[in-house]
N, C-alpha and C positions, 0 to 999 in steps of 0.2 A: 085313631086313639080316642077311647072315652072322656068326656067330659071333666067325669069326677078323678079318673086316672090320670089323666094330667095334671091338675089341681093339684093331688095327692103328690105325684114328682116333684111339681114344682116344690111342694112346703120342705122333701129334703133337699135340694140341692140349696133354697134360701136358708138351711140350719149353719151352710158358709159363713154366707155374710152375715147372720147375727149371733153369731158367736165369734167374730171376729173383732165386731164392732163392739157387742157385749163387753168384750176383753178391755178394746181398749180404752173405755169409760167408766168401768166397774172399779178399776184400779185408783181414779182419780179422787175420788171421795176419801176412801178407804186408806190412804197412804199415812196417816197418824197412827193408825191402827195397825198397820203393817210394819213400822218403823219401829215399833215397842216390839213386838210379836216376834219380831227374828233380832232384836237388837241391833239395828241398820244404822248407818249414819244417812245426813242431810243428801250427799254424793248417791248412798245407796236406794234413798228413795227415788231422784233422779233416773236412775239406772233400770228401776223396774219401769217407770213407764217408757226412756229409748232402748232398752234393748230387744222390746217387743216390736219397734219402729225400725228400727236398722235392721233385725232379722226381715222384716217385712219386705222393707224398701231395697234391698237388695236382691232380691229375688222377685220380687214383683214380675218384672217382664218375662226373665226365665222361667216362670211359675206357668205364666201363661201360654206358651210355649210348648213346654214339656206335654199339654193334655196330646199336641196333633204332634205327639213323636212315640209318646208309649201309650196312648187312647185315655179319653177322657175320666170314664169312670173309674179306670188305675189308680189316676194322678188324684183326682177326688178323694176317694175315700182312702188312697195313702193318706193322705194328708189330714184328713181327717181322722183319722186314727193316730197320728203322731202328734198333732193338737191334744187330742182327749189324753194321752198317757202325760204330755209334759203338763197339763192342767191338773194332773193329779200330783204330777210330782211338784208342783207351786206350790198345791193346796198340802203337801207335807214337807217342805221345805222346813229345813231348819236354822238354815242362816240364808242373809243377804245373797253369800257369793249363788249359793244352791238356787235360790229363788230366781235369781236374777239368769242364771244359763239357762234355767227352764223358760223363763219370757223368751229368751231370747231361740229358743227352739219351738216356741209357742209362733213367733213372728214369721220365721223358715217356713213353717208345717200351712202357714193361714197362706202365706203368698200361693203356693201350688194349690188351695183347696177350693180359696176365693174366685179366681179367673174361670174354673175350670164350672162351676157353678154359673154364671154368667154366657159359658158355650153352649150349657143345654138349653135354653129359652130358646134360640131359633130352632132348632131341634123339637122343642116340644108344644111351641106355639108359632107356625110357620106365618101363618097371616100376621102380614105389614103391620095392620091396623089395632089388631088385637094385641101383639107383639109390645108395640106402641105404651098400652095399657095397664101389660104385664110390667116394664120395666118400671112405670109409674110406682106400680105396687110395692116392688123389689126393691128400689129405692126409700120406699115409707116403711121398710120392714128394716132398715138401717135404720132409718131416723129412730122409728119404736125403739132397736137397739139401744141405742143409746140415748135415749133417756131412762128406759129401762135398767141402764148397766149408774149412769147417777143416782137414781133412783135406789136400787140396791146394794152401791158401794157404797150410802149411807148407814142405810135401813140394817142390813146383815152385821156389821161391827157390834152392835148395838143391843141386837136381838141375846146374845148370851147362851145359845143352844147347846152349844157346847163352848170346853175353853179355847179362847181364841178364836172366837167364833170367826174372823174377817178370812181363814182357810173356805170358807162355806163360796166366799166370791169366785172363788178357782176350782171345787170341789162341783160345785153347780152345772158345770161343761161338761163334768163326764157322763151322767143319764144321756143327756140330750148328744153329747156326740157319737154313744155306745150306738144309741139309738139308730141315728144317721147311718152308720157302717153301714149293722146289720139290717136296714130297712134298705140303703143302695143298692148292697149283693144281692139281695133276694128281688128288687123291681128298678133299677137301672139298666137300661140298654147300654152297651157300649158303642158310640159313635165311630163312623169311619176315621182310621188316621188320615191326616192330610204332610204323610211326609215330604219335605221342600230339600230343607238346608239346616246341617246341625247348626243348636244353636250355641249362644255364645257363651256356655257355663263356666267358661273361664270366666269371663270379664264380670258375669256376676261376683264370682269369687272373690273376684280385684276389685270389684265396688264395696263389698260389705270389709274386705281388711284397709282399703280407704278410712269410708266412715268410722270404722272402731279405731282407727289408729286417728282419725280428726277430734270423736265425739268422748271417746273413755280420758286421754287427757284434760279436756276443755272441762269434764265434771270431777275427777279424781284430780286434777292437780291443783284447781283450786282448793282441794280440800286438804290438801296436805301442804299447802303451801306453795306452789307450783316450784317441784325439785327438778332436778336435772334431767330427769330422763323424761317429763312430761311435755318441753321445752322440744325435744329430740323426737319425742311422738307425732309432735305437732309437724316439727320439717320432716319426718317420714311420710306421714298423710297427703302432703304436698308435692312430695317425688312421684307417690303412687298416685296419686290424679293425673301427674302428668304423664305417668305411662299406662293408666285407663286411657284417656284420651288418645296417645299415639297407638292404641291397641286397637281402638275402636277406629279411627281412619285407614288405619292398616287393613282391618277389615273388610272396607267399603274399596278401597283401591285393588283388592285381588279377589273381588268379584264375594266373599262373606257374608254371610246375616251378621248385622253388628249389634251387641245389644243396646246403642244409642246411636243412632243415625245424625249424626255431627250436622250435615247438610242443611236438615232443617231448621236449624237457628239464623239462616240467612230470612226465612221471612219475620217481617218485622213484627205481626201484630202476634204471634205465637214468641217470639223471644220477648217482647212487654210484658204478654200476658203468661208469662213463668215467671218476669220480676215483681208482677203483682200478687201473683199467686205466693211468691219465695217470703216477701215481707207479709202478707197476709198470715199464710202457715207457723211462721214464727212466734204468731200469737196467740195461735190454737191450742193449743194443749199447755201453754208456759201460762197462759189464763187460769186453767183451772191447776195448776200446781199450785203458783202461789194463794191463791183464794183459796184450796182447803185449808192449807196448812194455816193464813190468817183466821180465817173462819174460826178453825178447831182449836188453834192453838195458841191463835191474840188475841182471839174473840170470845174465847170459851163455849162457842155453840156445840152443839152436840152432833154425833155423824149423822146421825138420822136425819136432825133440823138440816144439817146441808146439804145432805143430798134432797131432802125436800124443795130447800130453794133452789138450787142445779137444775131443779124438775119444772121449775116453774120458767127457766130459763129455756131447757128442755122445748116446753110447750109454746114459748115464744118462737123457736127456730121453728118448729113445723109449723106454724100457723103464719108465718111468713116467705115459706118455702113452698107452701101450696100454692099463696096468691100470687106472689111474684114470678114463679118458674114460667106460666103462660106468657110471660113479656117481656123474657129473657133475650128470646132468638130477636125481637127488634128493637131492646132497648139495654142493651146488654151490658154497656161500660156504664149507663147512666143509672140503671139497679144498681151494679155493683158501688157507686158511686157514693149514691143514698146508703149505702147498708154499710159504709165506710164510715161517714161521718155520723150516722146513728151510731156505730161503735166506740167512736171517740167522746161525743158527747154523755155513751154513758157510763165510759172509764173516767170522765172526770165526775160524775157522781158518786162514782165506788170511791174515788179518793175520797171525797167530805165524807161517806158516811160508812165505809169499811174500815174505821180507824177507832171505834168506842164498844165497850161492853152495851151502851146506851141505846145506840142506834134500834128506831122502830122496823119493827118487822115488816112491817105495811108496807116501808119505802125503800124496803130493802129486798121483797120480792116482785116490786116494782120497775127498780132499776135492773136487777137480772133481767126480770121480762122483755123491757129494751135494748138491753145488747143480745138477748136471744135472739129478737126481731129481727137484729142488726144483722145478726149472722144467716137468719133464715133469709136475709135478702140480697144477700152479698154471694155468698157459695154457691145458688142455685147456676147463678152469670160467670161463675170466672174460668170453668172450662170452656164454657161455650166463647166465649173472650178471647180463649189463647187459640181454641182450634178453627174458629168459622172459616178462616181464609187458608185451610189446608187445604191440599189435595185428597180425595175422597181414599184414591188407593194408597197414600201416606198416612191416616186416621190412624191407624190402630199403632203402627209406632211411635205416632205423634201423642197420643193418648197414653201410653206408655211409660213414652218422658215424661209428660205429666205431672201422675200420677206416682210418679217413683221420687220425681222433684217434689208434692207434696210431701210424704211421709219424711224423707229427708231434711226439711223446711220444721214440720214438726220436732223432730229429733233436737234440731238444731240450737232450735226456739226455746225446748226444754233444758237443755247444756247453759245457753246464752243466760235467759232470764232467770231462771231458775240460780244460777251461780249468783248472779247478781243479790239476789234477793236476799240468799243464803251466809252470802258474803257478810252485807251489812249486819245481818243478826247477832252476826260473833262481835261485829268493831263498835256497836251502840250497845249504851245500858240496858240494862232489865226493864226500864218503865219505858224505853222510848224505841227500843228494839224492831219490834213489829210494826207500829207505825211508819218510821223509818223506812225502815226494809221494804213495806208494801207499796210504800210511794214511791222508791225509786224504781222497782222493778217495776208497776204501772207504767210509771211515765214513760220509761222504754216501750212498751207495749203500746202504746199510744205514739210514741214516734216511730214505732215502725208502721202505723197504721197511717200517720199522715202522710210517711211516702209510699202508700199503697193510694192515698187519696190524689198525690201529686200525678203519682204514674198515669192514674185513672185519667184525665185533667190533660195530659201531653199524649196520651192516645185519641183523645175525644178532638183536644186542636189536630192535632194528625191527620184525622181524617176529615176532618172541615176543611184544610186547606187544601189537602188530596183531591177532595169532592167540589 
């Protein structure tokens, strides 16, 4: 294969991941401006960013799956076509509920288009070394994402191009997805199937009416008061976990593909390194809720200014995710370590100084800058954290859990803090409202981050006395 023709593949099958990751960043900024725009409540903004996460995270593994059951390129550019239409129908959304099923058909469409995108690189760069290279790249073509998507979930609200310009955030996916289709059909080869063992589309099924029956009460019924039937959502969510779980060992006992291999939680440094991961992801995305909404709407900053600063945070994360990722594989809980307590020390910055109209700019794209750090130095370590002591031929299920436990964690994290945060605004005054609210939701974020630091700390004796 030509040099430049492969390049050329590579850039569509990467139109996946950074319109995936575009998605789920772009929205962050943007959610004051989106809340007015369909007339949403506090709950509804909540929803736009996990129902893009729950759709995700429940199909995640089935997603990846399906490319070696109906062939890769199928599944691809399905899915990339069912992104591009429900991006269009975001971007004309007329209420909350409309907005909100299109994310959440947004999240379905991105699990099958993401993975599938990731099979072609052995495929189209066979060499180990080169390979190596490539993924380096494909991972900095996320990071771009998103800072690109802060970046423009500020900037576009702002702009005025048309009314209600913050449609442009969601309107913007369809060129570049049209695009992708019609550039796959015509120069994507379709890979061999690798059919084994169907897989487990049920249990997908039964993980994503789990999450919706855990995560839409935990936001909607705080918003309503938590009524009776929210109460009832919650011990339904509870039943159906525990018949995911006896689904999935059922599975494994009469010889199935499961789509969660239970077994693996018996090793220890991969069931840590998902409780580190679980409290870490909690504070990922419930971070930048509550910061825009302070920002925009206790602070009075404007979208563009925030997402200018997001960018500055943005640029903190890669520039600590370049340096650190070489020193990952032999210093892996002690990165992660460092990038924990850089976090914390610069959430209690944001508390002194995310609380005033006053506050200088200077030290306010300052402290962003070091909890970017923080996170560029912490995320590069914490897969490699849960998985180093798997089995090479268990990887890819291992990786799986993972990464299906991140988005989940996300979701979760946004339900959690986000309620919190939301909560206080309604029970404190007009002058003390925001303040309020942003410290306490902080301080949560911050103690889920000290027992991210804890965990770190009883793995690291762990393995000293192991050793």
């Amino acid at each position: 294969m030509k040099k430049n023709r492969k390049w050329f593949l590579f850039l569509i099958i990467c139109s996946a991941i950074f319109l995936s990751v575009l998605d789920l960043f772009i929205v962050n900024v943007a959610l004051p401006s989106i809340k007015a725009g369909v007339k949403g409540t506090d709950a509804d903004m909540q929803f736009v960013m996990v129902m893009y996460i729950v759709g995700y995270a429940s199909f995640l593994i089935t997603g990846g799956r399906a490319g070696e059951y109906f062939g890769k390129k199928k599944v691809f550019l399905s899915g990339m076509l069912i992104f591009t239409i429900a991006s269009l129908c975001c971007g004309f959304s007329q209420s909350a509920t409309q907005l909100n099923i299109a994310r959440f058909i947004q999240g379905i469409s991105a699990a099958f288009m993401v993975p599938q995108g990731m099979a072609f690189i052995p495929d189209l760069f066979p060499d180990p070394k080169e390979r190596i290279r490539i993924l380096g790249i494909y991972g900095s073509i996320a990071g771009i994402a998103s800072v690109a998507g802060q970046f423009l979930g500020g900037l576009i609200p702002d702009l005025q191009i048309i009314p209600q310009s913050w449609r442009l955030i969601f309107l913007i996916n369809v060129p570049i997805g049209l695009m992708a289709v019609i550039l796959g059909i015509k120069c994507l080869k379709e890979l061999p199937l690798k059919i084994t063992e169907k897989f487990d589309f049920k249990g997908g099924l039964l993980l994503m009416l789990t999450l919706t029956a855990f995560i839409y009460p935990l936001i909607q019924g705080r918003e309503l008061g938590w009524p009776i039937w929210s109460i009832i959502l919650l011990l339904v969510s509870m039943v159906l976990f525990v018949v995911f779980i006896y689904g999935q060992q059922l599975n494994i006992r009469t010889g199935k593909n499961p789509l969660i291999n239970i077994s693996l939680f018996k090793n220890f440094d991969f069931r840590m390194g998902l409780l580190v991961s679980l409290f870490y992801y909690l504070v990922q995305d419930s971070y930048f809720l509550i910061n825009t909404v302070n920002l925009q709407s206790g602070m009075n900053v404007s979208s563009a200014r925030t997402g200018m600063y997001f960018v500055c945070q943005g640029i903190g994360y890669v520039m600590a995710s370049i340096f650190f990722t070489p020193l990952v594989a032999r210093y892996g809980k002690y990165i992660s370590l460092a990038g924990s307590v850089m976090m914390i020390m610069a959430l209690v910055f944001h508390l002194m100084l995310f609380n005033s109209n006053d506050a200088p700019q200077l030290y306010i794209v300052i402290v962003l800058f070091i909890y970017g750090f923080g996170c560029g130095t912490i995320l590069p370590s914490l897969m490699t954290v849960a998985l180093k002591s798997i089995a090479e031929d268990k990887m890819g299920a291992s990786s799986g859990i993972y990464l299906t436990l991140q988005q989940i964690s996300v979701a979760i994290g946004v339900a959690i803090v986000g309620g919190v945060f939301f909560s206080q605004l309604h029970h404190s005054t007009i002058v003390t409202r925001f303040a309020v609210a942003y410290q306490k939701a902080t301080l949560l974020n911050i103690g889920f981050l000290v027992v991210v630091s804890l965990l770190l700390l009883i793995m690291s004796k762990t393995k000293q006395d192991n050793g």
